[in-house]
ROPA-612443 format. One record per residue (C-alpha): x, y negated, z negated. Coordinates in steps of 0.5 Angstrom, whole numbers, padded with zeros to 4 digits, always signed. Each point is the difference from the previous one (the first is absolute). Layout:
XYZ;...
***
This chain:
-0059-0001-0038;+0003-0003+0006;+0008-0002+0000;+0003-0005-0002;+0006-0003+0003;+0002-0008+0000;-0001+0000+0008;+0003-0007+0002;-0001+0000+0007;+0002-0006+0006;+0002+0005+0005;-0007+0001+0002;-0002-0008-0002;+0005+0000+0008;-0005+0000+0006;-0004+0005+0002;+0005+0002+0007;+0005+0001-0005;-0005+0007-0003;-0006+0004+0000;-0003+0001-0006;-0004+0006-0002;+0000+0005-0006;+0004+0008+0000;-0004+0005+0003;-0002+0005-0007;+0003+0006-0001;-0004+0007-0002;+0004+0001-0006;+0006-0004-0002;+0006+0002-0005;+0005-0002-0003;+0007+0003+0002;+0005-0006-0004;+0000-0006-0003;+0006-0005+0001;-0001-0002-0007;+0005-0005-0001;-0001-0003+0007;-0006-0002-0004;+0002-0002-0006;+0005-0004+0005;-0006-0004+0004;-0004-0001-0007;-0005+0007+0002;-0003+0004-0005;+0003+0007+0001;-0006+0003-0005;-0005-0003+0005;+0002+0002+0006;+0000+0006-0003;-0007+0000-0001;-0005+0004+0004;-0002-0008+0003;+0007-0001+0000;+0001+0006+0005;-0005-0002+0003;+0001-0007+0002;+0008+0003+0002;-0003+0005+0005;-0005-0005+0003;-0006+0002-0003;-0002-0007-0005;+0003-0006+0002;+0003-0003-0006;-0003-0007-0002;+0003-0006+0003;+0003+0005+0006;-0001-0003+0007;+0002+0006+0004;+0003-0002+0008;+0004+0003+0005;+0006-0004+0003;+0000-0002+0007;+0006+0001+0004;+0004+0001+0006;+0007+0004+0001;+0005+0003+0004;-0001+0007+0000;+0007+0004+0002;+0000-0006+0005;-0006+0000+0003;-0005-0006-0002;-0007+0000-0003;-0003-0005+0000;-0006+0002-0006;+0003+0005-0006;-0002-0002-0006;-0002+0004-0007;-0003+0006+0004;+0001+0004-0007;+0000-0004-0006;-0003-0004-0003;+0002-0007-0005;-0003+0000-0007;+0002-0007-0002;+0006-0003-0003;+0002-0001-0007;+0005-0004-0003;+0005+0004-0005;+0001-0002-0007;+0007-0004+0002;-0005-0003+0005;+0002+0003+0007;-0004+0001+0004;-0002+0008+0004;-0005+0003+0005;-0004+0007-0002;-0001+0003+0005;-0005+0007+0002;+0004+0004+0005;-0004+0006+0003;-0007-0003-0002;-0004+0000+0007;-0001-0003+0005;+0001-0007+0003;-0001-0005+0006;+0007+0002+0002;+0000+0007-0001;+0000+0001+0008;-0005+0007-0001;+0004+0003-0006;-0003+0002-0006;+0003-0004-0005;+0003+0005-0003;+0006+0003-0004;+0001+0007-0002;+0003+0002-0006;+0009+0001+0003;+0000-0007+0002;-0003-0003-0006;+0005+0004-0005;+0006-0001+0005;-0001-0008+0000;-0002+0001-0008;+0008+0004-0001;+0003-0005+0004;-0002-0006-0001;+0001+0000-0008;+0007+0004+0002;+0001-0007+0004;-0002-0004-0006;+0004+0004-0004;+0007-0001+0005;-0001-0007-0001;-0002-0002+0008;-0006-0003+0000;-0007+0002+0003;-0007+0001-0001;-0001+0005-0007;-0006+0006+0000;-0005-0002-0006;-0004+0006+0001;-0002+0007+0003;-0006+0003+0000;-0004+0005+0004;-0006-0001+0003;-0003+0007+0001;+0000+0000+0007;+0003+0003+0005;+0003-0004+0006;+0001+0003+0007;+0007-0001+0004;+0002+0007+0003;-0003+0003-0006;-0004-0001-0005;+0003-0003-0006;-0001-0003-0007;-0001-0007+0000;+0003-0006-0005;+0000-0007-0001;+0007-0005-0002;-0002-0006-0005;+0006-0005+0004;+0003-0006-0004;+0004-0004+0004;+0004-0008+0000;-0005-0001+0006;-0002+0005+0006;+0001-0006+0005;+0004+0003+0005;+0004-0002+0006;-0006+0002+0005;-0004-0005-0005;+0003-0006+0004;+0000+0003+0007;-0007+0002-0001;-0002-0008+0000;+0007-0002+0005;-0004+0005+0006;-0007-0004-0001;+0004-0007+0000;-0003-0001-0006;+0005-0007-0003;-0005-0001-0006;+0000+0007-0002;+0008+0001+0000;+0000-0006-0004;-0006+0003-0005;+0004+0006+0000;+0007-0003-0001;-0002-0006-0005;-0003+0006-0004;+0006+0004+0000;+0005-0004-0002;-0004-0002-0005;-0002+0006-0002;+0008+0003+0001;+0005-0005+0002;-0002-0006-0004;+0007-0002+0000;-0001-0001+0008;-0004-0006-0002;+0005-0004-0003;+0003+0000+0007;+0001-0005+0005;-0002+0005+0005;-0005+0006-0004;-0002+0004+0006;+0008+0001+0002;+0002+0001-0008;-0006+0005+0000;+0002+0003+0006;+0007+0001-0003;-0002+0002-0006;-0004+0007+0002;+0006+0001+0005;+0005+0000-0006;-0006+0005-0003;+0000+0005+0005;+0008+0000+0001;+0000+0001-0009;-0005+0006+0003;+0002+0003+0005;+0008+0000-0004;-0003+0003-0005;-0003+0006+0003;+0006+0001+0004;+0003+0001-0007;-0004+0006-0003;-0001+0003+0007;-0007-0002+0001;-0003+0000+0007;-0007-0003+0001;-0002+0003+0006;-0005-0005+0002;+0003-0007+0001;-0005-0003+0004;-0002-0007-0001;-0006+0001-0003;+0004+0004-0005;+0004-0006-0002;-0001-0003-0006;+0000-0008-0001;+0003+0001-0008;+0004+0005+0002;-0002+0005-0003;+0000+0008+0002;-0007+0001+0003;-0004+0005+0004;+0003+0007-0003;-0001+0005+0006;+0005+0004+0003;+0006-0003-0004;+0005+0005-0003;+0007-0001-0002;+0006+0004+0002;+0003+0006-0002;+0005+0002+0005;+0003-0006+0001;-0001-0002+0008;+0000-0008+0003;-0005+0002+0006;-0005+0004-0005;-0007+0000+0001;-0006+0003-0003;-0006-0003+0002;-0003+0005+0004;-0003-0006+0004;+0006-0004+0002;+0002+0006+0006;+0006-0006+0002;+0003-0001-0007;-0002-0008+0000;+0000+0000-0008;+0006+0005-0001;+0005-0002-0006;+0005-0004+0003;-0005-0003+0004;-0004-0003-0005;+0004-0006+0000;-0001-0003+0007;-0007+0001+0001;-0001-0004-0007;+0004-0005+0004;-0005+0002+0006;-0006-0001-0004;+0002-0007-0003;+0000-0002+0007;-0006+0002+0001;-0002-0004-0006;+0004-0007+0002;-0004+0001+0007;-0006+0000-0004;+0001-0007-0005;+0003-0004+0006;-0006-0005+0000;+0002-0001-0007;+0007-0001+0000;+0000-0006+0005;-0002-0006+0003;+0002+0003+0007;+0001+0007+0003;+0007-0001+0001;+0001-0003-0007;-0004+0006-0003;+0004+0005+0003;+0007-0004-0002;-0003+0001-0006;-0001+0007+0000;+0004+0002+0004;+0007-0002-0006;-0004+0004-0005;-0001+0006+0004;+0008-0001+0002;+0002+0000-0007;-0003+0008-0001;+0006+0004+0001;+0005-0004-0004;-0004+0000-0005;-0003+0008+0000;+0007+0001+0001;+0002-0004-0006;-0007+0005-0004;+0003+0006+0003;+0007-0001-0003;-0003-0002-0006;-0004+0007-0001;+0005+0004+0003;+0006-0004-0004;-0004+0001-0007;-0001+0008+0002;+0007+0000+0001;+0003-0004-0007;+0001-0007+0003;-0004-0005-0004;-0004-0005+0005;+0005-0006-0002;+0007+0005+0002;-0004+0003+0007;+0005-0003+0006;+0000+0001+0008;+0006+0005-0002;-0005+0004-0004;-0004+0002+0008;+0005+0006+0002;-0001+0003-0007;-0007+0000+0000;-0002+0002+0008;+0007+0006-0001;-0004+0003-0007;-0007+0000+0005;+0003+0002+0006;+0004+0006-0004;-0007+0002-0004;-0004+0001+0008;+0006+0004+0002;-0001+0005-0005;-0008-0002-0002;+0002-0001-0006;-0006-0001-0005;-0001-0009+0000;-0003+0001-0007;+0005+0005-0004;+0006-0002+0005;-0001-0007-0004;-0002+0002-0007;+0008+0004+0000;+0004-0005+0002;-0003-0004-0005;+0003+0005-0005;+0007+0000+0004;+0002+0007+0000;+0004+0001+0006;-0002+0007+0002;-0008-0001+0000;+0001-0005+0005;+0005+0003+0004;-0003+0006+0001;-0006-0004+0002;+0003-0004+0005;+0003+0007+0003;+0006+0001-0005;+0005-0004+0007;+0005-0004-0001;-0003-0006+0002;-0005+0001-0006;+0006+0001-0005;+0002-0007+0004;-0006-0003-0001;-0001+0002-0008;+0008-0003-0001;-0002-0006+0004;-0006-0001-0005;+0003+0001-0006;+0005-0005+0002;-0005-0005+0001;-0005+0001-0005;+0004+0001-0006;+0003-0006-0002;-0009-0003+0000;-0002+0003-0007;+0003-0001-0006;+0000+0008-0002;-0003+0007+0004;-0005+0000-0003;-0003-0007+0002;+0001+0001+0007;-0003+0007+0000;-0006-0004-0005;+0000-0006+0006;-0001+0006+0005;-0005+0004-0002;-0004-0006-0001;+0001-0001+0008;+0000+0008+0001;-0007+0003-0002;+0001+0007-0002;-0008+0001+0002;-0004-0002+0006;-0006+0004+0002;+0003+0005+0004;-0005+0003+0007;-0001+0006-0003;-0002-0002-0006;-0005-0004+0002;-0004+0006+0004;+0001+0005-0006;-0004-0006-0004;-0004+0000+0006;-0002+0007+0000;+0001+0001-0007;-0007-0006+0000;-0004+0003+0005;-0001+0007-0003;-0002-0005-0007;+0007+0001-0003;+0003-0008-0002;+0006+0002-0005;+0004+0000+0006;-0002-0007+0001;+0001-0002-0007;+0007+0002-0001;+0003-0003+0006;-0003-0006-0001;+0003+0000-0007;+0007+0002+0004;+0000-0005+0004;-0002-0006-0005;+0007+0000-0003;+0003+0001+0007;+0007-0002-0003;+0000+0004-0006;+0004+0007+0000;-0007+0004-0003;+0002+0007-0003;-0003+0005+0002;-0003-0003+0007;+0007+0001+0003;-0005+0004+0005;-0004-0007+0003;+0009-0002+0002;-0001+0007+0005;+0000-0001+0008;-0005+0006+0003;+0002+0006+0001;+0000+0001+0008;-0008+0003-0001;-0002-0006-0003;+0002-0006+0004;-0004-0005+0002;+0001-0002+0007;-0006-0004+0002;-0005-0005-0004;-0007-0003+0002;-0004-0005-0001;-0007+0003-0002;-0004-0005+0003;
***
């Protein structure tokens, strides 16, 4: 019996520069480790039959569903810096799109299923650690309320792969807004292909922005949505901790979205500078850098849409560079909303006044390597002691908690609203490093429980969950997780 899943495609209805199309490459024997069942019910999929053998099949890439017309992406990007004329989609594979029951419209995607014409020598492959890390934290992010791409599946594909050793193999069943990124763009600006700029614009708006339509000028209000997009992003990651690790062009979603899970991580010990990735030597994509290099990646972005934001060189680069001027007042004004929120100052009360308050807390928890996750989830519930103690029992942090005190008090009607405001902005559960890898070893020897139950944990990230207080623990000194990686 061959799947069926109400594809409605237009990605591939594009020219064929835009992709190359081919099926995934099969796989020995396929076995399914999770169904996000209701991912599935939200895009309108039979859970029950993708459970099915045919289903599994068609999730490892062993059976191309009815109406699927698997391509990889062609793109370009800027990888720490450094320009690639040619990346592309070098271990994933686009199924199709399908149009949920309120008509939005998604991609699914097959990550890990073989090689490709922009594989650039790999073997296509994923194994078994990067497929559950994405899988944890992608649905954590979900669950957090920050936008990103969501894991539909994980199945094992009975081979073993090769990095430094020899390792189980995996696939990720991928649903994201759009898998169009920053290096999309790039990849036609660098061929000075005008027409397929435009194509991949037009397609684009209208598939993500239409509202830009109704513009006097699209292309600029379109530019001016994604950045809008990427400082909500990047705000938000700020706000939980999280460090993507690879901030590279071609990792930068168009929709805004989390995309390209590899050697993120969030924060315990809270460091501005910290870095786990074990690729980025130089501490490019540290916490507090984050920012800037959205900035600097949204350049990289205007530069490839000058021929459509202008009749003229000048007058495109007017019209670029106004927007790209805006970016930090307006992530400033992002950032304190987050931070206001995480503090107890609703968005509409947040002012200029309240900087010092919150950069004071910041500086205060680095100085003492105060836990980001638990430091903020304590102060929502206002107890003078816990928060002292963790911001180094000083007199300057008694100060600050009186200086606090003093400005949240009157925003709530009662204690218990602002401690309930709070805790929606302070999640008492994120997916902590040494979590992940004990899931991690836990899968390779062929125990998935450990699994199961931090993904129950973190899909009520906000919720106090009796009995789970353990999965708030920072790691013991043994089991510190001090660098990431990404798997390729």
């Amino acid at each position: 019996m061959q799947i069926n899943i109400p594809f409605d495609n237009s990605f591939v209805r594009l020219p064929d520069k835009f992709y190359a199309r081919l099926d995934p490459t099969p796989v020995s024997n396929p076995g399914l480790i999770v169904l996000n069942d209701a991912l599935a019910n939200q895009l309108g999929l039979d859970a029950a039959q993708l459970r099915t053998p045919d289903g599994i099949a068609m999730l490892a890439g062993n059976e191309v569903a009815s109406g699927s017309q698997p391509l990889a992406m062609a793109y370009a990007g800027q990888q720490f810096g450094n320009w690639s004329p040619q990346l592309g989609d070098g271990r994933a594979l686009l199924l199709g799109e399908v149009l949920s029951p309120d008509g939005t419209r998604f991609d699914i995607q097959l990550k890990g299923s073989g090689p490709t014409p922009f594989s650039r020598m790999g073997d296509g492959r994923a194994w078994l650690g990067p497929v559950l890390r994405e899988y944890i934290v992608s649905e954590a992010m979900a669950a957090l309320g920050i936008k990103t791409t969501r894991a539909l599946a994980a199945v094992t594909t009975g081979d073993a792969i090769f990095r430094e050793e020899l390792l189980p193999g995996a696939i990720l069943a991928r649903v994201a807004r759009a898998h169009i990124r920053v290096g999309s763009f790039q990849y036609f600006a660098i061929r000075k292909d005008e027409e397929g700029l435009k194509q991949l614009a037009d397609y684009t708006i209208d598939r993500l922005y239409p509202q830009c339509r109704e513009q006097d000028q699209p292309y600029a209000a379109f530019f001016e949505s994604v950045v809008e997009a990427q400082i909500d992003l990047v705000s938000r990651w700020m706000g939980v901790g999280f460090i993507h690790g690879v901030m590279n062009t071609d990792n930068v979603s168009i929709a805004g979205e989390t995309i390209d899970y590899g050697p993120c991580a969030f924060m315990d010990d809270f460091h501005p500078q910290r870095v786990f990735s074990s690729i980025d030597e130089m501490g490019r994509y540290a916490y507090e850098n984050q920012p800037p290099i959205a900035h600097w990646n949204l350049v990289q972005f205007a530069q490839a849409l000058l021929p459509l934001l202008g009749d003229t060189q000048e007058a495109a680069v007017a019209v670029a560079q106004a927007i790209v001027d805006s970016f930090q007042a307006r992530y400033e004004a992002a950032f304190m909303n987050v931070f206001g929120g995480k503090i107890g100052i609703p968005d509409d009360q947040v002012s200029n006044e309240d900087k010092s308050l919150i950069n004071d807390l910041l500086k205060a928890m680095a100085d003492q390597g105060a836990d980001f996750t638990n430091t903020f989830r304590t102060l929502s519930e206002a107890e003078p002691e816990p928060i002292v103690s963790a911001l180094g029992n000083t007199e300057m942090a008694g100060q600050w908690f009186t200086r606090w005190q003093k400005r949240v008090g009157k925003l709530h009607e009662t204690a218990h609203a602002r401690e309930t405001f709070m805790k929606s902005k302070n999640p008492a559960f994120v997916p902590r490093n040494h979590r992940v890898e004990q899931v991690i070893r836990a899968a390779r020897e062929g125990d998935y429980a450990p699994f199961e139950e931090l993904n129950a944990v973190l899909a009520n990230p906000f919720i106090d969950q009796p009995g789970r207080a353990a999965y708030r623990d920072p790691p013991s000194v043994n089991e510190q997780v001090r660098h990431t990686f990404c798997g390729t």
